[in-house]
N, C-alpha and C positions, 0 to 999 in steps of 0.2 A: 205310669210309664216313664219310661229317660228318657231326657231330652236329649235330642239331637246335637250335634256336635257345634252348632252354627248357634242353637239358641244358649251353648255352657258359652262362646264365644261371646255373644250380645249379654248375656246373662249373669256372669258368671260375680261378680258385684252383688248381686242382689240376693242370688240364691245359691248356696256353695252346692256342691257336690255331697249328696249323700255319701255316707261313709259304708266301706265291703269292707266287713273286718277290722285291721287296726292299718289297712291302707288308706291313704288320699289318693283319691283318681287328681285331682285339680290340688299346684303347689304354690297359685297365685295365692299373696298376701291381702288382708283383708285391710278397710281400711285403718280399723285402729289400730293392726299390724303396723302398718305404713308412718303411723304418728308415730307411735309408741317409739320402732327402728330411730325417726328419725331425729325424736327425743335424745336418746340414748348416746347417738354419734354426736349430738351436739355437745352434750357433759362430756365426753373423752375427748373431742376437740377442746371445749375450752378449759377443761383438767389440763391436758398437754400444754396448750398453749401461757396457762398460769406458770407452770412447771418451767416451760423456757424462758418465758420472760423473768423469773425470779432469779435462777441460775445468772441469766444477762447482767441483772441489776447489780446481783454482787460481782461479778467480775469486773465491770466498771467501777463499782464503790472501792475495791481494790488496786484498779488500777489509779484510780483518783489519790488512794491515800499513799500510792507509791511516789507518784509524781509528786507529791505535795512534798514529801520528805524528800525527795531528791533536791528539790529547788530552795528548801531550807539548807540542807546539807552544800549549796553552791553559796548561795546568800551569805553563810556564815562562813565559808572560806574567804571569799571574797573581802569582805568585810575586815578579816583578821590580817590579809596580806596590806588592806589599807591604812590599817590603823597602827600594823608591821613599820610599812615605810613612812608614815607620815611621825612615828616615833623615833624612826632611824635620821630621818633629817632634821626631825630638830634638834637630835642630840650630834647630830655632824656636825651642823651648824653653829651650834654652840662651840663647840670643841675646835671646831675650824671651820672657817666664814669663807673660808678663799677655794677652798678644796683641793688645800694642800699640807703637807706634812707640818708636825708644829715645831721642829728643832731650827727651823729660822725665818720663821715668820716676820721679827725686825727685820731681817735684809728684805724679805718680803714687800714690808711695809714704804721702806723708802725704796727701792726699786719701781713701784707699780705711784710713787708719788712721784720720782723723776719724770716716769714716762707719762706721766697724766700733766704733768707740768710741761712736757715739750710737745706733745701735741695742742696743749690747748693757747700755747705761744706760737705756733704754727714752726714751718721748717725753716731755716735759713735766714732767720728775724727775729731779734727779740730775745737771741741767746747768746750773745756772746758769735764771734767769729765765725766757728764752725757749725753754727745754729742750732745750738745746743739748751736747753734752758736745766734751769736746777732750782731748788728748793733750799734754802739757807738748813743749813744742819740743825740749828735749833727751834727748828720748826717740822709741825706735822700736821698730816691731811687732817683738816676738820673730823673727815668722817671715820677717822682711823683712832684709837686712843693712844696715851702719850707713851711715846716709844722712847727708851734711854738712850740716849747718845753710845755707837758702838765706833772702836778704831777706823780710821779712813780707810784704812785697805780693805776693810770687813765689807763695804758698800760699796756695789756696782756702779762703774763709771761708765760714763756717756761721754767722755770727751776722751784726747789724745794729740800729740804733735802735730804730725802726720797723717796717721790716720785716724780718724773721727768717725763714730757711730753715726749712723744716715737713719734718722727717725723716718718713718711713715706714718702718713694721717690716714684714719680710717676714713670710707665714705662706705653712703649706702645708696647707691645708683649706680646705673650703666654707663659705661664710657664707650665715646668713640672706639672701636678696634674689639672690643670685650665681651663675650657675649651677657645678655641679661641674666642674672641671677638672683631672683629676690631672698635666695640664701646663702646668697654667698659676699661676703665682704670683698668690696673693690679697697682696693690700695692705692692710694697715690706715691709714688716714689717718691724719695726727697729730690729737693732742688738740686742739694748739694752731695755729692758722692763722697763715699765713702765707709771703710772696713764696720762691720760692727763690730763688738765685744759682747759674749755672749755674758745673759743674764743668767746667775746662778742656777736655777732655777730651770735650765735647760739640759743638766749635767744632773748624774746621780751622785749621791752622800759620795766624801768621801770614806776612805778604807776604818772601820773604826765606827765611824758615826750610825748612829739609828736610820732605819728605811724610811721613807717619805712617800708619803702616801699620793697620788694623782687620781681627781676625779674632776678635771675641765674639760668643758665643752667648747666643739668652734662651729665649723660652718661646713658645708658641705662641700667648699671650694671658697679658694681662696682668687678673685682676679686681679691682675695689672693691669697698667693702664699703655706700658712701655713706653721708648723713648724715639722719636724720630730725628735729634739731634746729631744722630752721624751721618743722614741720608746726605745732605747735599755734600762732604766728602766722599762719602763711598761713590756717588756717580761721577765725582771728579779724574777719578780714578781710572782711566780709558783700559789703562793694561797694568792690573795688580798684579807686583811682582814677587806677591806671597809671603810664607813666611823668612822671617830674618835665618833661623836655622831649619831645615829641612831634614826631618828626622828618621824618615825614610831614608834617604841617602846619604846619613849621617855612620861614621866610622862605627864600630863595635868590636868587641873579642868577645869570643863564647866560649866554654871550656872544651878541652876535648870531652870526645862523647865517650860516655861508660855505658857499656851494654849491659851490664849486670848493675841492678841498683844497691847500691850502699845501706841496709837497714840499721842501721847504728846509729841513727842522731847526727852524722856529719856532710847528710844532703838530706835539703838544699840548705848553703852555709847561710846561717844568720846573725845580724849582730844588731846592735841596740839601734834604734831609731834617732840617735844622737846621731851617732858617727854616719848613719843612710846621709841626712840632711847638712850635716857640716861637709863631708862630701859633696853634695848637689843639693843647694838648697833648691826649696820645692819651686820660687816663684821667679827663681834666675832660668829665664825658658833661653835667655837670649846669650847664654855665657854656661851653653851643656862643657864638661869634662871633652878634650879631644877627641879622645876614644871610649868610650864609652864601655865600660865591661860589667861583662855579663855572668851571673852564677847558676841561673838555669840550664838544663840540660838545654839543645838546641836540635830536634831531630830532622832529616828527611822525609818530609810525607812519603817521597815516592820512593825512594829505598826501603823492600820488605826486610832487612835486617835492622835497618832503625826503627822502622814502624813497629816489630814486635818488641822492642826495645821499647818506644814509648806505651804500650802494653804492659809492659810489667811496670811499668816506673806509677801508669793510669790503676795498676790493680794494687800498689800498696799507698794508692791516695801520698802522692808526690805530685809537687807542682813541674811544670813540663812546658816546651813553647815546640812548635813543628811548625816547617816553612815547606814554599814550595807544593801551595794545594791550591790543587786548577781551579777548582771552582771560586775559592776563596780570590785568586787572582785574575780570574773571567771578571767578576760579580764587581771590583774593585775598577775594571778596565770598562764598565757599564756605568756602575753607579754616577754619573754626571749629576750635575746639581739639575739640568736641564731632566733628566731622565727620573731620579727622584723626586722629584716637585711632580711630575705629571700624574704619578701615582699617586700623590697624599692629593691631587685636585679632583680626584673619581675615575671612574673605571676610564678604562682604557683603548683604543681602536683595536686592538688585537682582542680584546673581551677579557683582558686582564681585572677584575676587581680592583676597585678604588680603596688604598689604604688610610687609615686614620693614625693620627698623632695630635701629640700638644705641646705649645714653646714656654718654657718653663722660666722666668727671670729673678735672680737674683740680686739684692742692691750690691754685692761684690763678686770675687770670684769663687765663693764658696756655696755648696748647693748643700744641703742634707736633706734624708730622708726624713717623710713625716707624715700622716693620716694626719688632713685637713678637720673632718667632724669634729675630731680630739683636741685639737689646737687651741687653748684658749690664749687670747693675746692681751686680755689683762692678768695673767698667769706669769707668761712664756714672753711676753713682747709679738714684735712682729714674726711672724713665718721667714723660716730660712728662703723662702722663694712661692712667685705667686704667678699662677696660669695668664699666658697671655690668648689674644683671639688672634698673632701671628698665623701667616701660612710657611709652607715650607721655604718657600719664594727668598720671601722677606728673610728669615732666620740663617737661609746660607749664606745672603748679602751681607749679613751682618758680621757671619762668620769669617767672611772673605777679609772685610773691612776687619777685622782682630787682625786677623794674619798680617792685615796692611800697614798698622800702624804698632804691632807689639800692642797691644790693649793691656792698659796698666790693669792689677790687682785689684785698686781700689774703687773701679768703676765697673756701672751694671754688667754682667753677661748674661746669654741663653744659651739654652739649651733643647733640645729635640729629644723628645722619647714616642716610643713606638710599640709598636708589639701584634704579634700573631697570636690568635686563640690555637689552643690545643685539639679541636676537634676539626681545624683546617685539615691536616695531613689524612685526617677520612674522607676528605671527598675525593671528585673524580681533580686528580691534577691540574685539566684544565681551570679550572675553579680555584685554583691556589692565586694569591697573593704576588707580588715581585717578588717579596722577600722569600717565599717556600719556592717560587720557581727559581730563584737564581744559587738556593743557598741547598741545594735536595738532600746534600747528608744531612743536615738540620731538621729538615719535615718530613724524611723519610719515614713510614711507617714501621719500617723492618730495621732492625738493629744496623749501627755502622758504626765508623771508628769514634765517629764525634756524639752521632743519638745512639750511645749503644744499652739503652734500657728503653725504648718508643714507651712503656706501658709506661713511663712513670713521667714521659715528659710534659712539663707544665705551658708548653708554647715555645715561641722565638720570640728575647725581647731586641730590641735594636733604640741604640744611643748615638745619636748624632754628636758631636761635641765641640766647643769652638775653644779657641787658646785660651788657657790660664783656668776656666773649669774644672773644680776640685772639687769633687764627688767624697762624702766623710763615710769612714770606714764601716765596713759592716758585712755580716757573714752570709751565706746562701745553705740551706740546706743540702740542697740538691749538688750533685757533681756537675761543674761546670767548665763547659767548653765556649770560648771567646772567640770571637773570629775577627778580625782586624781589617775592612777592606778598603779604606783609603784612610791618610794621616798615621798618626800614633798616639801614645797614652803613657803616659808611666804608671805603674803600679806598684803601691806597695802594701808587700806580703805579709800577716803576720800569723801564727797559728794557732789553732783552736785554746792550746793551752796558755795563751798570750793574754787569752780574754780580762782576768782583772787587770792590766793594766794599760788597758785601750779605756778606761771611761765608758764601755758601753751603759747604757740605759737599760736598767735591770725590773723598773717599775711596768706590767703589763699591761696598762690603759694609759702610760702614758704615748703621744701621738709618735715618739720616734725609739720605740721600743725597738730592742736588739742593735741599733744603731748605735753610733757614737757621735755627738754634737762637735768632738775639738779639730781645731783646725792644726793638725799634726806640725805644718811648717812653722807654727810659733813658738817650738820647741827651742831655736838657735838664738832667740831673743831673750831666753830667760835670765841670762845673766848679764845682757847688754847693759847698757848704761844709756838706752833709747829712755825719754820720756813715754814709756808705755804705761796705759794702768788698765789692769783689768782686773775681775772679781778676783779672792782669795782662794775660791774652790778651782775656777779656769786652772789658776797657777799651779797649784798644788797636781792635779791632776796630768799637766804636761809636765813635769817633774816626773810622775810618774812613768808614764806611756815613754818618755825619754828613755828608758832602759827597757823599753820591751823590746824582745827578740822578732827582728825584720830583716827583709832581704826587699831589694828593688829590681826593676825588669823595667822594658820598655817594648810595647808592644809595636809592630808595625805593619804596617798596610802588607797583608798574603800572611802574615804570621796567625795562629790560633795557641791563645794559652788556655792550661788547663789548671782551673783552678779546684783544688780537693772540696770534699762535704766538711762545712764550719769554718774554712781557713778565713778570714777576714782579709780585706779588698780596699785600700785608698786609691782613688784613680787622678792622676793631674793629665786634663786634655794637653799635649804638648803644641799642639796646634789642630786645624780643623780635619774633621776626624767622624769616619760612620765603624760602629762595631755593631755588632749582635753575638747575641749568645743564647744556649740553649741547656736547661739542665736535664739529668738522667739518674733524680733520685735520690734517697739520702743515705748514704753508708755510716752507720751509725760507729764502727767502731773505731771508722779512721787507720791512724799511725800510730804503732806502739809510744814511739818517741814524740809527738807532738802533737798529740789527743786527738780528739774523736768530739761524738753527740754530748757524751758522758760530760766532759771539762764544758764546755758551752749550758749544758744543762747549772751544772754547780756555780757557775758562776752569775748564771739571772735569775737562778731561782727558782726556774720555769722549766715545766718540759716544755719539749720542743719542737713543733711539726711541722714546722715552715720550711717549704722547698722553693 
């Protein structure tokens, strides 16, 4: 009989289901079903699992042998850049020990032996009168080999009548006033004042000779220590009665105005740099020409027929001066030393932001431009000028006191520099600066007469400046507008195609590249009969520059000059004096008649992209 439904349930393990046919009533698996299955699925498991782990192993083993080859292929770059530069320096080094050009390494030699001899005689002791020391000519540094005796004019001097080169001794500490810089060399000033004479070595070849190569190093900064030696006169002074000449309300003639510009080459009129200076020499501040005349155009800011007048003169890159601008004469009827100084000490009660500057000191009245890092001063000598920890306070005082006494030539000055960042003019106004709130065509973001390219402007720089301050010439890429708002300036012009015979610095690692080191007003002494001596190349070179083509100006407090892209820039402070200036970019092609990017590029050698 079948069994019941409850006994295939309880049963069904032990006794299967009779077979009807080629049917199974019951499709439960028996147990060695059950093994067998479970056999089965094990082998396809661990088949599979063989099968992914092996694929794994080589894609690892592949990535392994990738990376191996990449980190050889770094190793061996590496490696070869090392063994690159450690071949390249010692065959520099061979070839030149100083890292510098080899066409006069003897003036080299005894230059860097002078200066190692008067530092290590200290200043004002031990040299002879004007504390000078020197090396007898038939002798040479130990550590130098024997160098042939060259003509005396061929060797840089350190002394003079009158004015005497003011060594500086190195130190490496912090002074009182300075801030700490363990990279930066503090300076001590000399005892004794006086003009330097530049060492060859700061000037490029002359016209003719081989390029000189530059690869010194200096410091990240250069600090002073300055001088407190005029404070108890300048507070003696209850009521400074300023400068001796006053050059703001000093006479002038300007030409009449031409509304249409002259493109032919016979504006602006220029003539050699001799005759600028035998004219008005640069350091008689106290004995200007009666009347003083002028060859730049002179327009009306606020007359629209002049202003588009200086528009056309501003679009064929012509140099140009405009009077008569509010703001420029607001800004100038502000600027108080009381008023400037509270802004360089932090922000402000109004919520003005606190501006930044630095007081720059010079051992005479000559400043040039120069990247400290670059500077080397067993190279180069000392730096044309070295940071002091001055506030704005102190630096106007000083400036008062120039004004107060006519401040000779050949004793220390300072200088103020300043500057607004370019991405000021994007914030909200109130957040601007004194200088973008009082100067707005300046920082304005939207085109105007003065910022009329905003995308291209680099900032506002602003130069405080105190009498006898001679800024050494040099070009601006960018189109540039000056703004004058207390004091004056003289300037002199010369243009882009003037470039070989301005002495610029044509080497591009040296620290005062595009610049020129000469001090232009020693042009009138070259034929004197002064006991002057200075290096062979000095001379030669202001022989030069002597016939380059210049014009002079004198800027003054409400006045904005505008100076074209390339034209080159001498500035003598005439007395104490704040400008700013803002550029709008570089116009490469200039003036038919007195060049462009193109003359500036050919003469250093270098393109050019400096705004």
């Amino acid at each position: 009989a079948n069994p019941t439904a409850l006994d295939v349930g309880a049963n069904w393990r032990k006794e299967p289901l009779p077979l009807q046919g080629s049917i199974r009533y019951n499709t439960m698996p028996s147990d060695s079903d059950v093994v067998r299955r479970a056999k089965g699925a094990t082998k396809r498991t661990t088949r599979r699992t063989a099968d992914t782990n092996g694929d794994s192993t080589k894609k690892v083993r592949k990535n392994r042998r990738l990376e191996s080859r990449r980190r050889r292929v770094a190793l061996t770059a590496i490696a070869s850049v090392v063994c690159f530069t450690l071949v390249y320096a010692i065959l520099f080094r061979r070839g030149n020990s100083s890292g510098i050009g080899n066409s006069d390494t003897e003036r080299y030699v005894r230059a860097k032996a002078l200066r190692e001899a008067a530092v290590r005689g200290g200043v004002g002791g031990g040299g002879g009168q004007h504390g000078h020391s020197e090396l007898p000519h038939h002798e040479s540094p130990k550590h130098q080999p024997h160098e042939h005796k060259r003509p005396h004019h061929e060797l840089p001097q350190h002394r003079e009548h009158h004015e005497h080169q003011s060594h500086q001794r190195r130190e490496h500490h912090s002074v009182h006033g300075a801030p700490s810089d363990d990279k930066a060399d503090v300076l001590v000033p000399a005892k004794v004042n006086g003009m330097r004479y530049l060492d060859p070595r700061q000037l490029p070849p002359l016209p003719g000779e081989p390029n000189e190569s530059y690869h010194g190093k200096g410091k990240r900064a250069f600090r002073g220590m300055g001088d407190d030696a005029w404070v108890a006169t300048a507070d003696s002074k209850t009521q400074p009665r300023g400068p001796k000449v006053d050059y703001v309300t000093h006479k002038y003639k300007y030409p009449e105005v031409v509304y249409e510009p002259r493109n032919d080459g016979s504006y602006p009129p220029l003539e050699p740099m001799m005759d600028i200076f035998r004219t008005w020499e640069q350091d008689d501040l106290d004995n200007p020409p009666d009347v003083i005349e002028e060859v730049l155009m002179h327009f009306d800011y606020q007359d629209p027929e002049q202003l588009e007048a200086a528009i056309k003169y501003r679009d064929l890159e012509l140099p140009f001066k405009v009077y008569n601008v509010p703001e420029v004469a607001e800004a100038g009827e502000k600027w108080t030393d009381e008023y400037v100084a509270s802004h360089f000490a932090g922000a402000t009660k109004d919520g003005t932001p606190g501006s930044t500057g630095v007081c720059q000191q010079s051992v005479d009245h000559f400043f040039a431009f120069h990247r400290p890092e670059a500077w080397d001063v067993d190279v180069l000598g000392p730096p044309p000028s070295v940071d002091l920890g001055w506030s704005f306070h102190k630096w106007a005082k000083h400036a008062v006191y120039a004004d107060e006494v006519s401040l000779p030539k050949d004793e220390k000055h300072y200088y103020w520099q300043s500057g607004v960042p370019r991405q000021e003019r994007k914030k909200d106004p109130k957040l601007w600066s004194f200088v973008s709130k009082d100067l707005p065509s300046f920082s304005n973001p939207h085109p105007t007469f003065f910022g009329f390219n905003p995308k291209e402007q680099k900032g506002i720089q602003c130069r405080f400046g105190e009498r006898g301050v001679t800024a050494a010439t040099h070009y601006d890429g960018g189109r540039n507008m000056i703004a004058m708002m207390t004091g004056a300036k003289r300037y002199i012009l010369s243009p882009p195609n003037a470039c070989p015979k301005l002495g610029v610095v044509t080497a591009r690692r040296h620290p005062s590249y595009r610049h020129s080191m000469l001090n232009f007003g020693r042009v009138t002494i070259l034929d004197s009969e002064t006991d002057i001596d200075m290096s062979e190349r000095e001379r030669e070179w202001l022989k030069i520059s002597a016939e380059a083509p210049t014009l002079s100006t004198v800027l003054k407090a409400g006045e904005v000059l505008y100076v074209p892209s390339h034209w080159f820039h001498y500035i003598v402070s005439l007395q104490k004096s704040a400008q700013c200036n803002t550029r709008s970019g570089i116009h490469e092609e200039g003036n038919i008649n007195f060049g462009g990017l193109e003359d500036v590029q050919e003469c250093i050698g270098e393109a050019d992209d400096v705004q």
